[in-house]
C-alpha positions as CSV (number, residue, x, y, z in Angstrom):
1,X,0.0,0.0,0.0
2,X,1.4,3.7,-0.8
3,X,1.7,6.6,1.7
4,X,-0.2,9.2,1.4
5,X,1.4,11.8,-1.5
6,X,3.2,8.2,-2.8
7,X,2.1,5.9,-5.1
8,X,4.4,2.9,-6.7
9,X,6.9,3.4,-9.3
10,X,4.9,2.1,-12.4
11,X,7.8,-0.4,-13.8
12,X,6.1,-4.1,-13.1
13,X,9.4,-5.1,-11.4
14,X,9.8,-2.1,-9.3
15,X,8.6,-1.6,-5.5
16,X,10.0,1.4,-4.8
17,X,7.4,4.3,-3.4
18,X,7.5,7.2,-5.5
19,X,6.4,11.1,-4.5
20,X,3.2,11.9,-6.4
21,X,4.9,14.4,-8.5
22,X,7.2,11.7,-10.2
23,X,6.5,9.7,-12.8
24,X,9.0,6.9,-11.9
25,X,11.7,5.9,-9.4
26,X,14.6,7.5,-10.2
27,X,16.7,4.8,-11.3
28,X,14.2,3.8,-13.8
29,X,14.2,7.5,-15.1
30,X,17.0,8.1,-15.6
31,X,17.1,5.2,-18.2
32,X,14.5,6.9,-20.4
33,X,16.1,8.5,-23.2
34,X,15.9,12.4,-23.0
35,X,13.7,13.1,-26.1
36,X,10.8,10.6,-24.0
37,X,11.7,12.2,-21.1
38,X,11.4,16.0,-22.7
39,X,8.0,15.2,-24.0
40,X,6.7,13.6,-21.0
41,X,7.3,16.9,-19.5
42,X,5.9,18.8,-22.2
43,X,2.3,17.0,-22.2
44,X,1.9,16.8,-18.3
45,X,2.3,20.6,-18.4
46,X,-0.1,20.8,-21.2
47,X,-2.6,18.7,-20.1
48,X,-2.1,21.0,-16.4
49,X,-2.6,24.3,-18.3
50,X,-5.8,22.7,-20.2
51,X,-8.1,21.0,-17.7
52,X,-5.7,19.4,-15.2
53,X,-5.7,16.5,-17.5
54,X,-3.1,13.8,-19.0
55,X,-3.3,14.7,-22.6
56,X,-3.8,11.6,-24.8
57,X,-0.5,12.2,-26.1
58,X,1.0,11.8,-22.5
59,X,-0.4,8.8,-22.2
60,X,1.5,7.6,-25.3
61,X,4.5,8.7,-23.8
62,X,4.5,7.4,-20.6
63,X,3.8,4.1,-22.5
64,X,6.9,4.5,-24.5
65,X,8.9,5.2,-21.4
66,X,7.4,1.8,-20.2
67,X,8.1,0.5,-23.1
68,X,12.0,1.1,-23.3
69,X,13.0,0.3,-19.6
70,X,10.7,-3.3,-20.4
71,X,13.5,-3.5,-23.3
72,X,16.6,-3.0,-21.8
73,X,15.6,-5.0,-19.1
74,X,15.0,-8.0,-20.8
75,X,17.4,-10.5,-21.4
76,X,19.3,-10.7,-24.6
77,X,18.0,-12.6,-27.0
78,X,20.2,-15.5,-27.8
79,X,23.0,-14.2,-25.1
80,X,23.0,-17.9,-23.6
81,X,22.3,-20.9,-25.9
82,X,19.6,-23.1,-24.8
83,X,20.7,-26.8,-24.8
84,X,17.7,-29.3,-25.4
């Protein structure tokens, strides 16, 4: 359960408790490339100055952030050979 003004950092292999006013842990930020990062911050403000709102755009981008830290944290594909 998160503390009030927390909630959980959205990565599906992540616990860590996050303020409200971050998207993601820290360590799992700071793995999203810049340009992801840049827009994320340029469609929460926009959906703030709008109707305190995600925009639909946001949404994309907080998906492709998702996206990219589920990427490099997968293992490699055909890094270890698989014996039968």
């Amino acid at each position: 359960m998160s503390k009030p003004g927390f909630h959980k950092c959205p990565v599906p292999t992540c616990n860590k408790q996050v303020q409200h006013t971050h998207l993601m842990c820290s360590s799992h930020w700071f793995k999203v490339p810049k340009h992801i990062q840049t827009a994320i911050y340029r469609e929460y403000y926009a959906g703030l100055r709008r109707n305190d709102h995600p925009t639909l755009q946001y949404t994309f981008e907080v998906e492709a952030a998702l996206d990219h830290i589920a990427q490099i944290s997968a293992p490699a594909q055909g890094a270890f050979p698989q014996h039968a």
